[in-house]
N, C-alpha and C positions, 0 to 999 in steps of 0.2 A: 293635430296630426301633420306630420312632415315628411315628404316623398313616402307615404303610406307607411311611413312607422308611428306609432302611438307615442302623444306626449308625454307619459308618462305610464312606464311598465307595470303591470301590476304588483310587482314586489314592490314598490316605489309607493304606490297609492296606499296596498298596504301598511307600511311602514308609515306613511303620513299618517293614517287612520289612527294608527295606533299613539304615536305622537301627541295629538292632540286630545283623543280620548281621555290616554293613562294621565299626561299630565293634571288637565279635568277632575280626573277624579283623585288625584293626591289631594291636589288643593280642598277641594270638597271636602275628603274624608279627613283631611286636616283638620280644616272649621268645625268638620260634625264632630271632634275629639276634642275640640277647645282651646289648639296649640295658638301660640302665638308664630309670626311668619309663617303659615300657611303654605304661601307662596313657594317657599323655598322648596317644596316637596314635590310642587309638580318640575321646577328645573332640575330638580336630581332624579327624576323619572323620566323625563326628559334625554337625561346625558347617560343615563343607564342604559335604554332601550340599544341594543347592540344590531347587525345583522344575523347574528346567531345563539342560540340559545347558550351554548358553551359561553362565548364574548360575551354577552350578557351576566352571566353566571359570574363569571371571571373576574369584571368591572366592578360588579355588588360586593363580592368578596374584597377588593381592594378599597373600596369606600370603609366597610365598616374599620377594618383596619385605619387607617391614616383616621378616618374618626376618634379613636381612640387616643392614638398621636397627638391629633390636633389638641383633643382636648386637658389632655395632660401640659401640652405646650402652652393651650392656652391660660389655662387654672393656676399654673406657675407664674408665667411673666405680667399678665395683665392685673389682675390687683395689687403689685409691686411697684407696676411702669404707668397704669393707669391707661383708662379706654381710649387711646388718642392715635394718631394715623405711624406715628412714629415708632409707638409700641407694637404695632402689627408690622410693621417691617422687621420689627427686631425676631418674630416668632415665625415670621416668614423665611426666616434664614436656616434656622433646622428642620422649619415643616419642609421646604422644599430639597434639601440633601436627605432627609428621608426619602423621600418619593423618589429623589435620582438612586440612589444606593439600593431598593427596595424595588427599583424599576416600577412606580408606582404614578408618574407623569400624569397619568388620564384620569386620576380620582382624586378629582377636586372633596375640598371638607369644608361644608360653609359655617360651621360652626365658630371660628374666630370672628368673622365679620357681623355673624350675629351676637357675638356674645357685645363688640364693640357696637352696634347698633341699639342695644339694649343696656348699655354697660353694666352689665354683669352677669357672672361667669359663677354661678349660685348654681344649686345641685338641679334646684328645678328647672333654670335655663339649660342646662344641660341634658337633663330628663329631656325640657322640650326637643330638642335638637334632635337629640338620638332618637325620639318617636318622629319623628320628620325623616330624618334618615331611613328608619324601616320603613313608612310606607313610603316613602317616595321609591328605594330600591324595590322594596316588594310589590310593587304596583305595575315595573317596569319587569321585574322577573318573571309574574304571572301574564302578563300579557305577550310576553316572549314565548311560552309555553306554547300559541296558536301560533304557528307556522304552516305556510303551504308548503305539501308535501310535492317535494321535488324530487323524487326517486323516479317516474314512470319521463318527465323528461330526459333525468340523468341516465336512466337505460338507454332510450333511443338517439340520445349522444352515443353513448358507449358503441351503440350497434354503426352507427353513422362511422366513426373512426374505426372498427373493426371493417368494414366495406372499404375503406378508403387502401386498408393496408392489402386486403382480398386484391384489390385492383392493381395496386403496384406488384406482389410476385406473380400475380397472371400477366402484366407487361414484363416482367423478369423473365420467367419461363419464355414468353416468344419471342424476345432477344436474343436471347440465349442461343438459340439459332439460325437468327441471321448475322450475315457477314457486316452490313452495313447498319452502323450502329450512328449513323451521324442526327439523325432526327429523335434519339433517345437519351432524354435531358433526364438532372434531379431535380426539376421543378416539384413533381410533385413531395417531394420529401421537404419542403418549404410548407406546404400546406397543411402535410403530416404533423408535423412540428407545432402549427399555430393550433389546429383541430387537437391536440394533447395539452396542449399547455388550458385551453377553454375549458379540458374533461378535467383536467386537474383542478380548475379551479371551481368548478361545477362539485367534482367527487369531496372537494372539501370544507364545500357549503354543507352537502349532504350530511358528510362524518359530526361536525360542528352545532349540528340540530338533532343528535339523538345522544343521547349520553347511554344506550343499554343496546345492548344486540350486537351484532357483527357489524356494525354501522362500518368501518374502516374498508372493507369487501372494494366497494370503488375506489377507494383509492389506491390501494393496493391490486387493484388489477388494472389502472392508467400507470402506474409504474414499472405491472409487466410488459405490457403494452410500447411503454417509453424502452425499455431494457431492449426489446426486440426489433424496435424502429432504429438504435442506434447498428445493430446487426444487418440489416437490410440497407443501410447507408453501404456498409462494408461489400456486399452483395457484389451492389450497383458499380460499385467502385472496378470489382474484376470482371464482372461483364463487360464494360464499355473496353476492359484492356484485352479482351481475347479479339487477336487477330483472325482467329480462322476456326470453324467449327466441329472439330476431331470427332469420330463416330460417336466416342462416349459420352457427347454432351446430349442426344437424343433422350437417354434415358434419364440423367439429372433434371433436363428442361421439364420430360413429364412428371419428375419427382417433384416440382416443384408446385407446376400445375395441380397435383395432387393434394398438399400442403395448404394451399389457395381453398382448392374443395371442399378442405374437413374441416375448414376455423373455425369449427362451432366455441363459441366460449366453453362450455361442460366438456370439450373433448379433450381426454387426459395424453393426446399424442402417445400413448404406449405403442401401440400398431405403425404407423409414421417412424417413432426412431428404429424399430427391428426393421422394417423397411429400408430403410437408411443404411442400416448397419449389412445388410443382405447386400444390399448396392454396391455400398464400398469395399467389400469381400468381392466383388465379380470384379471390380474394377482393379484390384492387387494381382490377378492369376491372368490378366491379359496382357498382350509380349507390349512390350518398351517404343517408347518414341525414340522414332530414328533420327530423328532432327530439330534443332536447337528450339527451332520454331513451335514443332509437336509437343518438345518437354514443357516451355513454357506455358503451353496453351494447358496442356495435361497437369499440369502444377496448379495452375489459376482454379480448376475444376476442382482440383481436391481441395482446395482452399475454401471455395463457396460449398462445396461438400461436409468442410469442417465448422463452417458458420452456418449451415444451416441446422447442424445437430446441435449447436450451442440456443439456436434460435428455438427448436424444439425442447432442447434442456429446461429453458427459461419458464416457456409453459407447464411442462411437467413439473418444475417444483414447484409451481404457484398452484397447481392443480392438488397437489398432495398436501401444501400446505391446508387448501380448504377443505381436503378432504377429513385433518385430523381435527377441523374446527368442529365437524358435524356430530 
């Protein structure tokens, strides 16, 4: 342990665990089947094990593929060119433009090297090979299947970055009316930022370990989330430029205030934009800014008044979205 962090995270020890295990038991269940190279089944168990089930999945599926490859390429050139170091360069030059063209780089196929290790490329070397291949992949795919379940952390990230944005329009709203705005930085919209990019990458661990259900739900609500941080940027921006506090920003500042109080994730904002929409109706039938100063200031308002109904828009179609998933 280091300044009280743990040498190693529990996903990490997991994944060792499982490493050494799955490998373990290819090889095993290699022997107990009678193959020859054995071995080679715990390294393709091995390079299989992915951090998610989908990567995993994904991996296995491109192995058996280029397996195939391989051994067509191999069955061809090597009882022609003969088991020698030369001839596997020569088949290493289409196996590997496959993999590039096929986007298939990460699924190695040891089948050539075995077939040269044993020189020969006979149906039953082959047999062997491709029963090595399944359990090696299938020993890393089933063991992939046991993941910890990181949804109850990925929520109270979500809630953690949902508090974070609560506190920036409650600093909004009481800016908003004051004059002196010299101590109200976008720091926090730096931290915003980092705290989204973490849930994203959190939400799509999550999405990546379940292949059924609305798994997608987190991620697609750190993207409304992201959608609406880029609109509070915008916010920030005409706050800091209103020189002076015109009667009508009383009533935006506690609209905003308001906005703050109702984040609930499940709240579909329908009540909020009539709100909204009520507001800016009082605010059209009140007499004119008499001066350059007033219009600007009264311009800036209607501005954060228009982005804040885009900001509510954003919620509302994520909300209907989920609601036509149910």
């Amino acid at each position: 342990m280091k300044n009280g962090t743990p040498f190693m995270k529990k996903e990490e020890i997991i994944k060792l665990i499982k490493y050494v295990a799955g490998s373990v038991a290819a090889v095993l269940l290699s022997v107990a089947v009678g193959l020859q190279f054995a071995y080679a089944a715990g390294i393709i168990t091995l390079l299989t094990i992915q951090d998610t089930k989908r990567e995993t999945v994904r991996i296995a599926i491109k192995r058996v593929v280029i397996f195939f490859i391989m051994t067509v390429l191999s069955a061809a050139i090597f009882p022609l060119a003969g088991y020698h170091v030369w001839a596997f360069g020569i088949v290493l030059i289409p196996y590997l433009t496959f993999c590039i063209v096929l986007d298939m780089k990460e699924a190695i196929a040891p089948v050539a090297v075995l077939c040269i290790s044993a020189g020969s490329c006979s149906w039953q070397m082959i047999l062997n090979e491709f029963l090595i291949l399944v359990i090696g992949v299938g020993v890393g795919i089933l063991l992939n299947l046991f993941m910890p379940d990181s949804r109850a952390k990925l929520v109270a990230y979500q809630r953690t970055v949902d508090d974070k944005m609560v506190h920036i329009l409650k600093r909004m709203s009481l800016y908003m009316e004051r004059e002196n705005k010299s101590d109200y930085t976008g720091e926090c919209f730096d931290e915003l930022d980092n705290m989204l990019a973490n849930l994203k990458k959190q939400a799509l661990y999550y999405m990546n370990n379940h292949f059924l259900g609305e798994n997608d739900y987190y991620y697609e609500y750190m993207q409304m989330r992201s959608r609406q941080c880029i609109i509070l940027k915008r916010v920030y921006s005409d706050i800091v430029r209103l020189t002076t506090t015109p009667q009508q920003v009383s009533a935006l500042a506690d609209f905003v205030m308001k906005v703050a109080d109702e984040f609930a994730e499940e709240n579909d904002v329908k009540e909020l934009l009539e709100q909204l929409a009520g507001l800016r109706e009082s605010y059209s039938v009140q007499e004119l800014p008499r001066s350059r100063e007033e219009f600007e200031n009264r311009a800036m308002l209607y501005h954060i008044m228009e982005d804040m109904r885009v900001f509510l828009e954003i919620k509302r179609e994520f909300a209907g979205a989920c609601f036509l998933r149910e």
